[in-house]
C-alpha positions in Angstrom: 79.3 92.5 131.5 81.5 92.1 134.4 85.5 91.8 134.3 86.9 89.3 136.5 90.2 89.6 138.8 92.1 86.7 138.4 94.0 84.7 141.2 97.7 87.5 141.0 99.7 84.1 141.0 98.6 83.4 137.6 100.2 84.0 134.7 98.9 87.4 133.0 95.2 87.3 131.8 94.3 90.7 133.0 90.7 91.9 132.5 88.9 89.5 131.6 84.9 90.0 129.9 82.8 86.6 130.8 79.6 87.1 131.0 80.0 87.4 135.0 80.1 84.1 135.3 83.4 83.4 135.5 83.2 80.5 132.9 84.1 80.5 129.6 80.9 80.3 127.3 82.2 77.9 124.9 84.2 75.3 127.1 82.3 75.4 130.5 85.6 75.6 132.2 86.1 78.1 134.9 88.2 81.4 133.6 91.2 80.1 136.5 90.7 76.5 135.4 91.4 77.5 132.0 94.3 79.6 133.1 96.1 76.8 134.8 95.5 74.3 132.0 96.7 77.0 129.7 100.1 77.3 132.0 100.6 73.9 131.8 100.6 73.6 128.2 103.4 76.7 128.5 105.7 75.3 131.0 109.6 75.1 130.1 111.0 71.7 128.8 112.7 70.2 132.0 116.6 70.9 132.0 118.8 68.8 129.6 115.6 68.2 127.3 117.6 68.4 124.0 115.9 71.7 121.9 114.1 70.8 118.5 116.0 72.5 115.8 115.3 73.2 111.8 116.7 70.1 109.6 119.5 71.9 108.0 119.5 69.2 105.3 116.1 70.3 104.0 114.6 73.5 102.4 111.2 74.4 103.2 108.7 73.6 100.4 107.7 75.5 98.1 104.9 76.4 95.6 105.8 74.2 92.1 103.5 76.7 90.1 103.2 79.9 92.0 100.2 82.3 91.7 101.1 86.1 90.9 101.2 87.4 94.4 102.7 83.9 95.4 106.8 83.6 96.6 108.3 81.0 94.5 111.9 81.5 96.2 110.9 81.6 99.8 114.5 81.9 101.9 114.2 85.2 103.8 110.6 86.6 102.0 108.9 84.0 104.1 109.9 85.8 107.5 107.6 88.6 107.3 105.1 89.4 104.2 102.8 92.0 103.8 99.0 90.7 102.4 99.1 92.9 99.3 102.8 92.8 98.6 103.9 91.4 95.5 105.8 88.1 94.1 109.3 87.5 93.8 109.7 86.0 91.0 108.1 89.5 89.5 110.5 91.4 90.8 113.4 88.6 89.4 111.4 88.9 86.2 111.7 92.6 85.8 115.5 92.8 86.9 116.2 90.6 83.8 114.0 92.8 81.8 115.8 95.5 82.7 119.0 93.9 82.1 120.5 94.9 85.5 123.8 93.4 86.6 125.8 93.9 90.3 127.5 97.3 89.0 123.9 99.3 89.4 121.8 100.2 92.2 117.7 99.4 92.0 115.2 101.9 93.5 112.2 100.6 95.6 110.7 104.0 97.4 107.7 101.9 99.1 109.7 98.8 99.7 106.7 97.6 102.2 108.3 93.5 103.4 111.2 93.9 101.1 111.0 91.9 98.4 112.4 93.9 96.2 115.5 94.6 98.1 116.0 90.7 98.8 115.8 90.0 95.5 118.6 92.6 94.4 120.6 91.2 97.0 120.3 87.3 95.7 121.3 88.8 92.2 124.1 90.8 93.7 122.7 94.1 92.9 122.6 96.6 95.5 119.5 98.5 96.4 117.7 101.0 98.7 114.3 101.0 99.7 112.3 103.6 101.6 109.2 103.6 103.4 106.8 105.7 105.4 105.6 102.7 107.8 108.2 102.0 110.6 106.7 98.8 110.6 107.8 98.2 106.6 111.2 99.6 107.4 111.6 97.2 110.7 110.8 94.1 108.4 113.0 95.4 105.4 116.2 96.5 107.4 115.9 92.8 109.3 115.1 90.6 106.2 118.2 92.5 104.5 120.7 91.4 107.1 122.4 88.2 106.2 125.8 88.7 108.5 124.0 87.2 111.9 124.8 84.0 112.2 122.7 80.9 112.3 124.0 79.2 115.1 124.2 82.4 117.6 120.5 82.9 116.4 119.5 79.5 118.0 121.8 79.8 120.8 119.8 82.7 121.6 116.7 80.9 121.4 117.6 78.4 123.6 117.6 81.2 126.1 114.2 82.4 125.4 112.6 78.8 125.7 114.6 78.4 129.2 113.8 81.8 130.7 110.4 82.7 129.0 108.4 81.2 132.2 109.9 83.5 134.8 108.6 86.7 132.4 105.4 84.9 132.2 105.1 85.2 136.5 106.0 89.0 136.1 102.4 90.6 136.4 103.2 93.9 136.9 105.6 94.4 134.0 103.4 93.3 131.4 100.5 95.4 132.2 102.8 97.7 132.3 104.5 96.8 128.8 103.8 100.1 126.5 102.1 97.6 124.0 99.7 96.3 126.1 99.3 100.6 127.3 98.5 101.2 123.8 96.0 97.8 123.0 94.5 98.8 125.7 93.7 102.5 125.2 93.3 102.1 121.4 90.4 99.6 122.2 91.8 97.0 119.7 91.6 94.9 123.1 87.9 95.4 123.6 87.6 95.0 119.4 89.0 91.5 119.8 92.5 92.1 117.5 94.1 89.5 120.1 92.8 87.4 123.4 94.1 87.8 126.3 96.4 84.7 127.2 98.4 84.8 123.4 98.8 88.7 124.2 100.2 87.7 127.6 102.3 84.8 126.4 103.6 87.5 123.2 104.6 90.1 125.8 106.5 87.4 128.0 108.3 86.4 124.8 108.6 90.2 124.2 110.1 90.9 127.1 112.3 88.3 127.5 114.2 89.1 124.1 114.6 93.1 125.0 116.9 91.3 128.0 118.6 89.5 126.3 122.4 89.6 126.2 123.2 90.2 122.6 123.7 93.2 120.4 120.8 94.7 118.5 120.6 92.9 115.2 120.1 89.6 116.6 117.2 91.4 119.0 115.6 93.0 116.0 115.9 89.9 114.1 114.2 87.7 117.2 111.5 90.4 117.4 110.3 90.3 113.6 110.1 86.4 114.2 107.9 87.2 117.4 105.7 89.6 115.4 104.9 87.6 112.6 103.8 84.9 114.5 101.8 87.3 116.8 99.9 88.5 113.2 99.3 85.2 111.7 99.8 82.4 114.6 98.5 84.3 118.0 96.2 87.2 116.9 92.5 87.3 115.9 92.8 89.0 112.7 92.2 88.1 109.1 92.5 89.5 105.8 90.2 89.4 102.8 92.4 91.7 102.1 90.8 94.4 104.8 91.5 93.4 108.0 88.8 92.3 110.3 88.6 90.1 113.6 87.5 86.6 113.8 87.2 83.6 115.9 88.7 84.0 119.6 92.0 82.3 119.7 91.7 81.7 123.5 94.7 79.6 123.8 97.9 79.4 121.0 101.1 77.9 121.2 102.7 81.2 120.9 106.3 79.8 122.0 106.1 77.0 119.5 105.4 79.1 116.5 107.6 81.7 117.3 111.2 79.3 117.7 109.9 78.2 113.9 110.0 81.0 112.4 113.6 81.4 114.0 114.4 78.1 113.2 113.6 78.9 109.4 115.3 82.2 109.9 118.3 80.1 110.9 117.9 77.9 107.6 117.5 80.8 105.5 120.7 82.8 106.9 122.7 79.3 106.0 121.6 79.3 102.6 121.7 82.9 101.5 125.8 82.1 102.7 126.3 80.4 99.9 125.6 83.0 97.6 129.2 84.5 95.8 128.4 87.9 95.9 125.1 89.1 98.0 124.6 92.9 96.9 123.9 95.2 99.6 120.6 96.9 101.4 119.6 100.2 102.7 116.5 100.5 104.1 115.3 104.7 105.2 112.2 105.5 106.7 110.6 108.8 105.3 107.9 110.0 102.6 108.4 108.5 99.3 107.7 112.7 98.2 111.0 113.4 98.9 113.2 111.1 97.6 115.6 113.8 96.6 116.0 115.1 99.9 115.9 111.6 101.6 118.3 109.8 99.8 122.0 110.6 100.6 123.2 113.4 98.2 126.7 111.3 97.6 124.9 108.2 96.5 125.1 107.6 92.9 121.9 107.3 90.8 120.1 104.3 90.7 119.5 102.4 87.3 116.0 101.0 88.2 113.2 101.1 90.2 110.6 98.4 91.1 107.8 99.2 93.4 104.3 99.0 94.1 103.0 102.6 95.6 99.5 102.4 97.9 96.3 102.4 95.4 93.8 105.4 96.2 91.2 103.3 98.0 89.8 103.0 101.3 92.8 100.5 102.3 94.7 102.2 105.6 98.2 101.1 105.6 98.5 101.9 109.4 95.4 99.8 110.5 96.0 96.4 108.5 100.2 96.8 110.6 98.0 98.3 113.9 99.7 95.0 115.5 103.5 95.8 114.2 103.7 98.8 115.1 102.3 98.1 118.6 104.8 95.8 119.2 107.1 97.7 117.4 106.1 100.7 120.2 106.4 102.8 117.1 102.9 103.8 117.6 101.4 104.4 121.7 99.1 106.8 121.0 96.7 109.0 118.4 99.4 111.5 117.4 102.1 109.0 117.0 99.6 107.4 114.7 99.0 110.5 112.9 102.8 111.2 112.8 102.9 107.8 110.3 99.9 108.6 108.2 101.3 112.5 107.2 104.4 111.1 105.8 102.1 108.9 103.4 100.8 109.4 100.1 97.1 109.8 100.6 95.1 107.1 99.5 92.4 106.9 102.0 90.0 109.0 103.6 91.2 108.1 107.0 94.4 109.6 105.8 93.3 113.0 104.5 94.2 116.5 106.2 92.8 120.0 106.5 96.6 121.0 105.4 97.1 118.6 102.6 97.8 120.6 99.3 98.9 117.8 96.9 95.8 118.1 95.1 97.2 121.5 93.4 100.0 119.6 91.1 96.8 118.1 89.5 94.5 120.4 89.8 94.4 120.9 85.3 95.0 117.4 84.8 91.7 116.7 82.8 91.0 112.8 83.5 91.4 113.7 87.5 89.0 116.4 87.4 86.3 114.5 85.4 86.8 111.7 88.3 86.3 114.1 91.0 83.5 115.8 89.4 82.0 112.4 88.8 82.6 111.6 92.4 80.9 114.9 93.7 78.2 113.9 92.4 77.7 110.5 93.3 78.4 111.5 96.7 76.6 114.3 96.9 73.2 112.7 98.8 75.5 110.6 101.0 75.2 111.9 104.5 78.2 109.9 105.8 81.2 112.3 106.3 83.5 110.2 104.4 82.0 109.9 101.4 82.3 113.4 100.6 86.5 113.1 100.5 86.1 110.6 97.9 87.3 113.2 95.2 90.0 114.9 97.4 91.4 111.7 98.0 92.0 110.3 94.3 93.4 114.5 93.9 95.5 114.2 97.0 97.0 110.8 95.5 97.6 111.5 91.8 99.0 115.1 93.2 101.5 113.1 95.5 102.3 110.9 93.0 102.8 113.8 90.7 105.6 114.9 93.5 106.6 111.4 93.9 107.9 111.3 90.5 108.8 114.5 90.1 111.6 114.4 92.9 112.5 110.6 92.7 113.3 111.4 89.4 116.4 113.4 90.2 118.0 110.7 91.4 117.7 108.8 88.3 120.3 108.2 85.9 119.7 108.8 82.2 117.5 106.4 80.2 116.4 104.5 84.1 114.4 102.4 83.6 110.9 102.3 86.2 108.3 99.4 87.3 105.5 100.7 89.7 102.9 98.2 90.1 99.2 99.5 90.6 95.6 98.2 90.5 92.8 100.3 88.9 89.8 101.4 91.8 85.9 100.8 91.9 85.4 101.1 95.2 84.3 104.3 95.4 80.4 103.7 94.2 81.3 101.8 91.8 83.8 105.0 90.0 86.6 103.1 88.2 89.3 104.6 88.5 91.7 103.4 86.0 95.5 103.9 88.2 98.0 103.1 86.1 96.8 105.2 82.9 96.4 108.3 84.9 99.7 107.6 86.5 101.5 107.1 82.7 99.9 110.3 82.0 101.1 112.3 84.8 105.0 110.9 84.3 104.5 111.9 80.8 104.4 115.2 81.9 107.1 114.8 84.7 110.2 114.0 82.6 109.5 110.2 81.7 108.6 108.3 78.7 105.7 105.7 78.8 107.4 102.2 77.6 104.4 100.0 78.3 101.1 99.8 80.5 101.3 95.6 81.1 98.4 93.9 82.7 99.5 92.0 85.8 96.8 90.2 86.9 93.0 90.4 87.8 91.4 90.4 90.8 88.1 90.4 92.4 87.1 93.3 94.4 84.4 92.7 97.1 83.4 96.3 97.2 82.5 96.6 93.5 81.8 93.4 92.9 83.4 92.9 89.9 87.1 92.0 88.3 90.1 95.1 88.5 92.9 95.0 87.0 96.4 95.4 88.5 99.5 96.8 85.5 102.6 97.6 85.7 103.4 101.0 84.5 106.9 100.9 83.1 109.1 104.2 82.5 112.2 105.3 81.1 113.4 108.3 82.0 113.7 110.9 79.8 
């Protein structure tokens, strides 16, 4: 394989892998010839081209008979969602069920996109949601700021369409750009995560915002719109629900899809005006083990808490928002990475350490030792290296969650009531590992009473090859 040097007038395309033929193998087209076509379809609408802008008059459509995991109430959720998050209208279901009204405060310690917080702040109840995943916390604290203003947001991009092509022409400073550093290095490059002309035209974009002139909220807010297109409009990945690379998206109108998701943002901020009373957000980044000591000791206690904690399967957080937090800069290198993953609770084998004592809070819990004994022994011809953390993993998660409840509970007022959503396992050879029973049993013993173990819904798991269920575990503290 031979990397080509492109023409240093071009716009960014950087190392190029073409068979050493300097065509493309699909189109026939020269790797320059593409390039300039490419360019064209980029350049700047000519000055005084009046800028398409949302239709204020209309809402976005929306889903008549949502799905469980689907967002019936899109304003604001739609700007950024996580693959495995959960529904609105569950989370507006279980405020009602909970009877909550704008005098409390809701709980969500691994708020993930935020939908929990938006939703408290559309019912005017105030809420704070923490999360280990900078990423999670980026998305949340944007999606929770309704005081920018609609019109400065589009003003602003105005100014990135017109000025976007100069940063396209600046070589050096995108190869330079610490995300493309850490693409690079990390291999998701090589791996195909994103091709090179998007990437280039996502850095431009990138790049252009970080100059703008405007204070950081409208930045941040520009950025998460420049993100999510770069997951789900630019990139190569897919979900299903891992992550995993496919077709080459050689050429993407990157620009285009970016000034619609502002454009929507812009809607969205105009509509959640003309609420009475929006209740208010705080969104902290820490481990979800340490609630007590996270959470601001002059805070009152929170009435509620709806959240959906990481599942102990082979699902890594960090990988399936490896984009985000590129983007984000939050991650540039392996102990940045690594940095993320300690404050987690450990649900993966990827995310397991020699120094990791959670397992100890469990260790005479009698269903989690007849699972790790189970798993001992259905890993114990594996020869892959991972197979043999199988059992310390599902002890390192129950143990954390042990801690998790242990400390968020004093924070609690008396008789709080709790919502964590969880999916039983079987992705470990086939070991079911039923979640939310083992979870009920453990706050049992933490200073909560069991009010119900609901069935959510059922979903297929590729791994197993069977149905899992997903329940809500609902508490009351005690």
């Amino acid at each position: 394989m031979t990397k080509i040097k492109l023409d240093e007038n071009l716009p960014f395309r950087l190392a190029t892998v073409i068979n050493g033929l300097g065509h493309d193998v699909h189109t026939g087209c020269s790797t320059e010839e593409k390039q300039v076509h490419y360019v064209e379809k980029l350049r700047p609408r000519a000055s005084g081209t009046t800028m398409r802008r949302f239709d204020s008059t209309r809402a976005p459509s929306q889903s008549k008979k949502p799905s469980a995991q689907a967002i019936l109430n899109g304003e604001v959720h739609n700007w950024y969602r996580l693959r495995l998050g959960y529904s609105d209208h569950l989370v507006s279901d279980l405020l009602e069920e909970f009877s909550l009204s704008p005098c409390d405060r809701v709980l969500d310690p691994f708020c993930g996109a935020g939908t929990t917080l938006v939703e408290c702040m559309k019912k005017g109840i105030d809420s704070v949601g923490i999360d280990a995943n900078p990423s999670s916390c980026f998305a949340s604290s944007v999606k929770t700021n309704w005081s920018l203003l609609a019109g400065t947001l589009l003003t602003l991009l105005d100014e990135v369409e017109s000025s976007v092509d100069r940063y396209r022409r600046r070589q050096a400073r995108l190869r330079s750009d610490p995300t493309y550093l850490y693409l690079d290095s990390s291999g998701m490059l090589d791996r195909g995560w994103i091709s090179p002309l998007p990437l280039a035209e996502c850095l431009a974009i990138k790049q252009c915002i970080s100059d703008l002139r405007t204070s950081a909220p409208y930045k941040r807010a520009l950025l998460l719109a420049l993100i999510a297109e770069v997951v789900d409009g630019a990139s190569n990945v897919k979900f299903g629900p891992e992550l995993y690379c496919g077709p080459a998206r050689d050429e993407a109108d990157v620009l285009a899809g970016f000034a619609n998701r502002v454009e929507t943002m812009a809607f969205d901020l105009r509509t959640v005006r003309k609420l009475k009373a929006a209740g208010k957000a705080t969104v902290l980044h820490g481990d979800a083990r340490k609630c007590a000591t996270i959470l601001p000791k002059s805070s009152r206690q929170f009435a509620a808490i709806i959240c959906s904690p990481p599942y102990p399967t082979e699902h890594d957080y960090t990988r399936n928002a490896r984009l985000e937090l590129s983007f984000l800069e939050a991650v540039t290198d392996v102990e940045t990475l690594r940095d993320i993953k300690r404050l987690m609770i450990r649900s993966h084998t990827k995310g397991i350490y020699k120094q990791d004592k959670d397992a100890a809070h469990v260790k005479d819990h009698p269903t989690i030792r007849k699972l790790a004994t189970e798993l001992d022994r259905v890993t114990a011809t594996k020869t892959y290296g991972f197979a043999r953390l199988y059992s310390r993993v599902v002890q390192e998660y129950f143990g954390g969650m042990k801690r998790h409840l242990a400390s968020v509970r004093r924070r609690l007022q008396p008789k709080a009531k709790c919502a964590y959503i969880v999916g039983d396992q079987g992705s470990y050879l086939g070991v079911h590992i039923p979640t939310g029973k083992i979870l009920a049993s453990i706050a049992e013993g933490t200073g909560f009473r069991v009010t119900g173990i609901r069935k959510w819904r059922t979903r297929w798991a590729s791994v197993s090859g069977r149905e899992i269920d997903e329940h809500i575990v609902l508490l009351e503290k005690r």
